[in-house]
C-alpha positions, 0 to 999 in steps of 0.5 A, a space after each residue: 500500500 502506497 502511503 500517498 493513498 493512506 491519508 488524514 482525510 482516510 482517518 477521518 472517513 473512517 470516524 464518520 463511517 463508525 458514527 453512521 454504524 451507531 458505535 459509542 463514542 467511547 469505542 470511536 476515541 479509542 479507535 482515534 488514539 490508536 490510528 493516529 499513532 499508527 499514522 505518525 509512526 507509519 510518516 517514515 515509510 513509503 510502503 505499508 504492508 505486512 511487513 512494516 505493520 509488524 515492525 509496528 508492532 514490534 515498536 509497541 512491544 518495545 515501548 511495553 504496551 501490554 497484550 491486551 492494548 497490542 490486541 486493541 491496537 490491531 483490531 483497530 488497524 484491521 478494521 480501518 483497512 477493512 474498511 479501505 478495502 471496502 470501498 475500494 482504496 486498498 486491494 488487500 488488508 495488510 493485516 489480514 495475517 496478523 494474529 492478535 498475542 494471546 491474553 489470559 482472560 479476565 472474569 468481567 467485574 460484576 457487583 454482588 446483591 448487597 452492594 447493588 441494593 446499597 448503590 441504589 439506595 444513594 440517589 435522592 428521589 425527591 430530587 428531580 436529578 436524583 430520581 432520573 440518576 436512580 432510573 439510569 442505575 435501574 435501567 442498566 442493570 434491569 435491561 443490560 444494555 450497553 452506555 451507548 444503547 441507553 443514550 440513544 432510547 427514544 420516548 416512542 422506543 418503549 413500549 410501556 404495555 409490554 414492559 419492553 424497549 427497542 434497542 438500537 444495538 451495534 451495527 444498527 441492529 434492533 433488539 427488545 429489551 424487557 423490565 420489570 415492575 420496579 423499573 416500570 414503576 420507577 420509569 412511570 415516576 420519573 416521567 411524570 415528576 422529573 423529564 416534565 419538568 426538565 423537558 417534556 418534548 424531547 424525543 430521548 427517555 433520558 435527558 441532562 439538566 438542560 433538557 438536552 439528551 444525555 450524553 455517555 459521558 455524564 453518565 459516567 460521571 453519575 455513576 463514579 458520584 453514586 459510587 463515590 458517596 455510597 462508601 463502596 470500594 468498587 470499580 464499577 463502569 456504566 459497563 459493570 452494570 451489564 455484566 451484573 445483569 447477565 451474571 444474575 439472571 445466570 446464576 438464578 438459572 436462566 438460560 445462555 441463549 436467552 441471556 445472549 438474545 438480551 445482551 444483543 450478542 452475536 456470538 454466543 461464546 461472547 455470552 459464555 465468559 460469564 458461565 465461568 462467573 456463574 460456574 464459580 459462584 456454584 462452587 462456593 455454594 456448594 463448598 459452603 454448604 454441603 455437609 462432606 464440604 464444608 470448611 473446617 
């Protein structure tokens, strides 16, 4: 691949690509930090090839970038040469041999029952803030959906006799969400005592102190609040919410493909890393409690 036709204006494209596929704008600034290394580095060649994505690679080894960041850094790089494939500036992706460094998985952090009832108990609902705050909290772990699912849910998108949402998903695709009777409770309270009061006409369910819609961002600080005046040593993401969710409904016995159609996962090995959390929290029922057992 001539750099002459590896461009800032190629970079560009490609954010605005990843925008129209509904990505998070968490996941377009991670693609943005890891591109526009490449892009520096990638100033002192005239050629990129398999070869001198290697010696890239190398450099992040040298300047010791960990497997997981290596392995974020090549899924970023494959995919914007996809996508030049794609649309036909590039006839092969350089890194279509590359193979990701093998990392030791990590059980994703999920909040136990205790901890979560102490969480919610933190917003004020008397608060017109306070009890959107505590909606946010309830949908995320009522309905597992993604920071970025959540921000862009429409008034027209719930369907209040149901007990469902429709989610916007990764790559545009649609799913249905469901919730229960606190959240439908919760849900029916907020919109009467605080959206009418911050902005009854707007088109999103969820909205900031302007009246304007919320972004992932604020929502991430809501939740580093909530946590940091619950008292809890926890390191919880408006993500750990989600993990909770599918780690709950497994461990009360629900089943994979179900918790997989929820989650709005493709794969259904996506949805299995959290069997490995549900499996171990089996043993430490049963190492507590039968009789041959237990500890000394």
């Amino acid at each position: 691949m001539d750099l002459k036709i590896f461009m800032k204006k190629d970079l560009n494209e490609f954010y605005k690509y990843l925008e129209n596929k509904n990505y998070s704008s968490h996941t377009i600034a991670s693609y943005k930090k890891d591109l526009n290394q490449f892009y520096t580095f990638a100033q002192n060649t005239n050629k990129i090839d398999y070869n001198f994505i290697r010696k890239y690679l190398q450099f992040l080894y040298d300047k010791k970038y960990t497997s997981k960041s290596i392995s974020r850094h090549i899924s970023s790089l494959k995919s914007f040469f996809k996508y030049l494939t794609k649309i036909g500036k590039i006839k092969e992706n350089p890194c279509l041999l590359i193979s990701n460094p093998k990392i030791t998985k990590k059980l994703p952090n999920y909040i136990n029952y205790n901890d979560l009832e102490i969480l919610f108990k933190v917003p004020d609902k008397s608060d017109v803030l306070g009890l959107r705050n505590l909606l946010i909290l309830e949908l995320l772990y009522s309905c597992g959906v993604r920071v970025s699912e959540l921000v862009n849910i429409k008034l027209k998108d719930v369907d209040f006799d149901n007990n469902r949402i429709l989610i916007l998903g990764k790559g545009n695709k649609e799913r249905y969400v469901l919730y229960g009777k606190v959240c439908c409770e919760l849900l029916n309270e907020y919109l009467l005592k605080s959206r009418s009061k911050l902005n009854k006409n707007s088109e999103y369910l969820l909205v900031n102190k302007f009246g304007n819609k919320i972004t992932d961002r604020s929502i991430r600080m809501i939740i580093d609040d909530i946590i940091k005046k619950s008292g809890l040593k926890l390191n919880v993401s408006p993500h750990t919410f989600r993990h909770t969710f599918a780690t709950h409904l497994l461990n009360e016995g629900a089943d994979l493909k179900i918790v997989q159609e929820l989650l709005g996962h493709e794969n259904i090995a996506t949805t299995g890393i959290y069997t490995h959390i549900s499996n171990e929290h089996l043993r430490h029922i049963y190492l507590e409690t039968h009789p041959r057992a237990k500890k000394e």
